[in-house]
N, C-alpha and C positions, 0 to 999 in steps of 0.2 A: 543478743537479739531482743528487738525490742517488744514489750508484750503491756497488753490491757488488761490490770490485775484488778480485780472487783469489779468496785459500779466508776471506777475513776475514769475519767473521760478519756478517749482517746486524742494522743497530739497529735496534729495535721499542721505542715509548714509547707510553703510553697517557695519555689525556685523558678523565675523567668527571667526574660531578658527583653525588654522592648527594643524594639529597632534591630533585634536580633532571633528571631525564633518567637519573642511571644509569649505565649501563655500556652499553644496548641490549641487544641477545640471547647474550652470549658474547664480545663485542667485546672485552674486555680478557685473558681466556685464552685464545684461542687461539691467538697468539703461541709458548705453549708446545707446541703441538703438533711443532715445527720446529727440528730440533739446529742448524742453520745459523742459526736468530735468537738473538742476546741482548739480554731484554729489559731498558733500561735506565734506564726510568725511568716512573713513573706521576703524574698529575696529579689532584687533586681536593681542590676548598676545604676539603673537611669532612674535619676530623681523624678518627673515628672511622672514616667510609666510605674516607680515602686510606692509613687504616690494614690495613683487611680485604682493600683492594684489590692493595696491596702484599704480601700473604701470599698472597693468591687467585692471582696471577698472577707473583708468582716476580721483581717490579720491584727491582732493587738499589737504587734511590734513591726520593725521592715528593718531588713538591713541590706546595703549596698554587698556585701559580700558573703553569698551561701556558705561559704565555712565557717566565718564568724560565727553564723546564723547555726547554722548545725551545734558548732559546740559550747553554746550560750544556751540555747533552747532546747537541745535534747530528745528530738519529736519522735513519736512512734511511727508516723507514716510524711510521707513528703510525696510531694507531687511533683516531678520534672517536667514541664512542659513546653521548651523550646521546642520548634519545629526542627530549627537548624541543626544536623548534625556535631560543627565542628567544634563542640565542646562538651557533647554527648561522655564521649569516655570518663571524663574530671568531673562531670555534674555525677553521676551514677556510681564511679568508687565511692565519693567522696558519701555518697548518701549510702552506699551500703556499708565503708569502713564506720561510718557513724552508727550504725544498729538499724536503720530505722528502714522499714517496709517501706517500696516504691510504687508508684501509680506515673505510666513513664506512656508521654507521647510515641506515634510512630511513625516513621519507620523507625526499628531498632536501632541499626547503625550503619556508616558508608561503606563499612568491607565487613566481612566475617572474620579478619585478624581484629576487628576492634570489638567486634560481637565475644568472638571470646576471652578476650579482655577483660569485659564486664561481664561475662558467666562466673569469671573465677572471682573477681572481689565479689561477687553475689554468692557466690555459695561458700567460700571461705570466710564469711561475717554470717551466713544462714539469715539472707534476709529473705522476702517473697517480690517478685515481682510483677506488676500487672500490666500488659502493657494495652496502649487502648483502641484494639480489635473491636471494635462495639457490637460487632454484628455477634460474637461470642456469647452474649448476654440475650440479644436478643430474642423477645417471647416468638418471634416469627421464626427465626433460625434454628433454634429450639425445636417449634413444634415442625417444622420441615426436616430435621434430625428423626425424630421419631417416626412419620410417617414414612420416611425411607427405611428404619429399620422395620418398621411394620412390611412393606413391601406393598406397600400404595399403588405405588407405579409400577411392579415389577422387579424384572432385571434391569439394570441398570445397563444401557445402550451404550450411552458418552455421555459426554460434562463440558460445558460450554461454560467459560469466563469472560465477560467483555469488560474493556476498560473504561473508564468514563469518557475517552476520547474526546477532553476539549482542548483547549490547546495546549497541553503535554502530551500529545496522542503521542506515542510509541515509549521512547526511552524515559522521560521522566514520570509517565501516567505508569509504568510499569512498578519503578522503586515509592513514587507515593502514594496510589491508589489499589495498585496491585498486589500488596502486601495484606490487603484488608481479604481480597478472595481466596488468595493462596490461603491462607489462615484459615477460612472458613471452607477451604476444599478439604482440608488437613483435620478438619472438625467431624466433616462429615464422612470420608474414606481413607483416614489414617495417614501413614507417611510415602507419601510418592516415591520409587524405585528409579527411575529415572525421566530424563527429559531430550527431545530432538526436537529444535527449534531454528529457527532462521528470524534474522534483522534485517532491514534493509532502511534506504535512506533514499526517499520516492523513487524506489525499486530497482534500487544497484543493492549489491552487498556493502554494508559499513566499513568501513576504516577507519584508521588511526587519525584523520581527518575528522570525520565527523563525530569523534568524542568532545561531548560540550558539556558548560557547567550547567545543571538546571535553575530553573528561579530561584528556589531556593537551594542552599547549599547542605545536598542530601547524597554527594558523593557524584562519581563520572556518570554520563548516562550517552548513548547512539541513538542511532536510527528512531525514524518515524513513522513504523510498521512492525510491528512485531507479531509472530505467527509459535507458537509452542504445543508441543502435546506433553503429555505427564502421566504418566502409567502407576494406577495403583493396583492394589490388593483386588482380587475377584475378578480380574480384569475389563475393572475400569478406566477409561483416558478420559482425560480433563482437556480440553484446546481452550488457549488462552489468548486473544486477540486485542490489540489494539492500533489503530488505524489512522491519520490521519487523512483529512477532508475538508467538504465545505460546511459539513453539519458539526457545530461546536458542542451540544448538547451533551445531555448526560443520561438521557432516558437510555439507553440500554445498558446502559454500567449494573451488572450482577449477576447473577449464577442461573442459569437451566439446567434442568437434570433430566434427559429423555429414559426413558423406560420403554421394555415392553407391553404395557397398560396403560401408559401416559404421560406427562411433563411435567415438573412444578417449575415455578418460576418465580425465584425471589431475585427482588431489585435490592441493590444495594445504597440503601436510604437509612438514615437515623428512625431508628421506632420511637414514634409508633405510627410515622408514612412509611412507604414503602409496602405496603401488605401483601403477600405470595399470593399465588392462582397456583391451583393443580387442575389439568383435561386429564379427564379417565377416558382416554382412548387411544389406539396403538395406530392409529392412522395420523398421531401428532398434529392434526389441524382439527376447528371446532365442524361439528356438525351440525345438524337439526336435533339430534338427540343429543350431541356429547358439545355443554359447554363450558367456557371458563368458568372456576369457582374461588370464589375466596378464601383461603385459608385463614381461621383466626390463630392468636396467638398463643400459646401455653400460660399457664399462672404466673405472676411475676410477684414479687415484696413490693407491698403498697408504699411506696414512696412518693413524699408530695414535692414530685417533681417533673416536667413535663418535657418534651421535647431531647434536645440533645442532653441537656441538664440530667434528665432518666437514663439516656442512656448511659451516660459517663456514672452515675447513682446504681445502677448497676452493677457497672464494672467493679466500685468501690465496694459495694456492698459484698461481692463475692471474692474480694481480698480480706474484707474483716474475716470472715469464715474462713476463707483458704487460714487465714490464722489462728485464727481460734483452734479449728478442727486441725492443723498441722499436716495440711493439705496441700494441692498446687494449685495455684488460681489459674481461670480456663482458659487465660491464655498467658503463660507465664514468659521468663526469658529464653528459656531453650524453645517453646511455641511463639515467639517472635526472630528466634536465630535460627527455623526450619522455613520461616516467609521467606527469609531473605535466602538461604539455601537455594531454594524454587528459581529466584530472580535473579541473580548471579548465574546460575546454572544453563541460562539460557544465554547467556554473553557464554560462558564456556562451551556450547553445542553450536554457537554460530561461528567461533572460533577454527575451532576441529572439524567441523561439519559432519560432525555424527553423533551418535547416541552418546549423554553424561549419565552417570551413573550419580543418585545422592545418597547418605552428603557427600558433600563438594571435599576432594583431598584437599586442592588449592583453598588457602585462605586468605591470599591478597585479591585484591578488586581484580575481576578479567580484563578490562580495559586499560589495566595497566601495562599489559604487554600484547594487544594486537596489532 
């Protein structure tokens, strides 16, 4: 495993694919945010995209082929960040058979047979990986954490999810945006017990028909309606919705949490937009006395870095420590293969049409046999 011994700098290599997945969100600078990293080297087949990337992000080296790259350069940590799935499994062995701790775009992966896959070369090399949940890090989600354990609001009523519902409302807003909520439900009330959900496809039930690829290639995805509940611990439900319409936006995309005392309401934005409100009132609308408040954020490590750049500097900086400390970083790969649990699980409740129990026994895709 690979490890940062004294003051020797940490190595950071990157792994993308232009015209293929990318970079993800930031995955390949923000390496630069950190005097302690030297990044040494970047990967991508396309000459012109391992060109930019290599100026973008400040890589001393570039090679056309990340395994080359892996066992010439040596790195302590690597950044995966294609968006695209379909090479997922061979970029992530090949970086945990290498030694080296991962910083890994999301979704995790198209099925949970590939998901656990990459748990076993990940834990059979002992590396860490991080994947990037950003709301995890966040000083907003954070201090919305703790105010729920304080009991702010109360008992906790229900838990409302909305998807960004633009135009991937239902099945592909589900496995690319919905992964970030489940995650951040999973944050804040542990691991869901089961789920009963229903799909539809402008309000028939889905078929075998309306399985389609999405934009990107992040595995099968239906319907363009999705409706789920999720039962946790204390009994709490989470309802998780995503819609299609004539409104493209993205203003409701993020979590409510109704109380007997009140709501908070964080949107699901890159910090440091996005800022929570909590109403301290059990009548859940504002009054003349009871109005929205802003929530500020928790303390964060001063990093000179802004925007998504921070938040992805975050993510980063709480894998140096998951390592150092010989930790789990907060949202690691088994807290990216419990997202996808959640989202699968609800193709297997539309299936049956009753209540799933997680985790999911099934590990191939649901949509492979409706």
């Amino acid at each position: 495993m690979a490890t940062n011994i004294g003051k020797a700098k940490r190595r950071a290599a990157i792994i993308g694919h232009t015209g293929h997945g990318e970079y993800g969100h930031g995955l390949d600078t923000v390496w630069s945010v950190f005097d302690s990293v030297e990044v040494v080297a970047v990967a991508d087949p396309d000459d012109q995209g391992r060109a930019e990337a290599q100026q973008r992000s400040g890589a001393k080296r570039a090679y056309r082929d990340y395994r080359e790259m892996l066992t010439r350069e040596k790195p302590d940590y690597v950044s995966v960040g294609p968006r695209w799935l379909d090479q997922r499994v061979e970029m992530v062995t090949a970086v945990a058979e290498a030694g080296a701790h991962i910083y890994l775009e999301k979704p995790f992966a198209r099925s949970l047979k590939e998901a656990d896959r990459m748990i076993a070369a990940i834990e059979k090399s002992n590396v860490k990986v991080q994947t990037a949940h950003q709301m995890r890090t966040s000083p907003y989600a954070i201090r919305v954490k703790e105010l729920l354990e304080a009991g702010e609001i109360g008992t906790i009523q229900e838990v409302r999810l909305r998807g960004k519902e633009d135009r991937r409302a239902g099945g592909e807003d589900l496995i690319v945006l919905g992964t970030h909520l489940f995650d951040l439900s999973r944050m804040f009330f542990g691991d869901p017990h089961w789920v009963f959900a229903h799909v539809t496809h402008d309000g028939r039930e889905i078929s075998s028909g309306d399985i389609r690829n999405p934009t990107e290639p992040v595995g099968a995805v239906a319907g363009n309606q999705i409706a789920a509940m999720f039962a946790f611990d204390r009994g709490v439900h989470a309802y998780y919705g995503s819609k299609a319409s004539d409104q493209k936006g993205s203003s409701r995309w993020g979590t409510r949490i109704f109380g007997s005392r009140g709501i908070i309401d964080l949107p699901n934005q890159t910090y440091p937009k996005g800022q929570p409100r909590i109403l301290r009132t059990h009548r859940w609308m504002p009054t003349k006395r009871h109005k929205w408040e802003a929530i500020e954020g928790a303390p964060h490590a001063d990093l000179p870095a802004k925007d998504r750049m921070l938040s992805n500097a975050l993510m980063v900086q709480d894998l140096f420590e998951a390592v150092d400390q010989d930790r789990k970083p907060v949202t690691s790969a088994h807290d990216a293969r419990w997202a996808l649990e959640m989202i699968f699980a609800i193709y297997e409740s539309q299936k049956s049409g009753s209540r799933v129990q997680l985790p999911l026994k099934q590990r191939a895709h649901p949509l492979e046999s409706l």
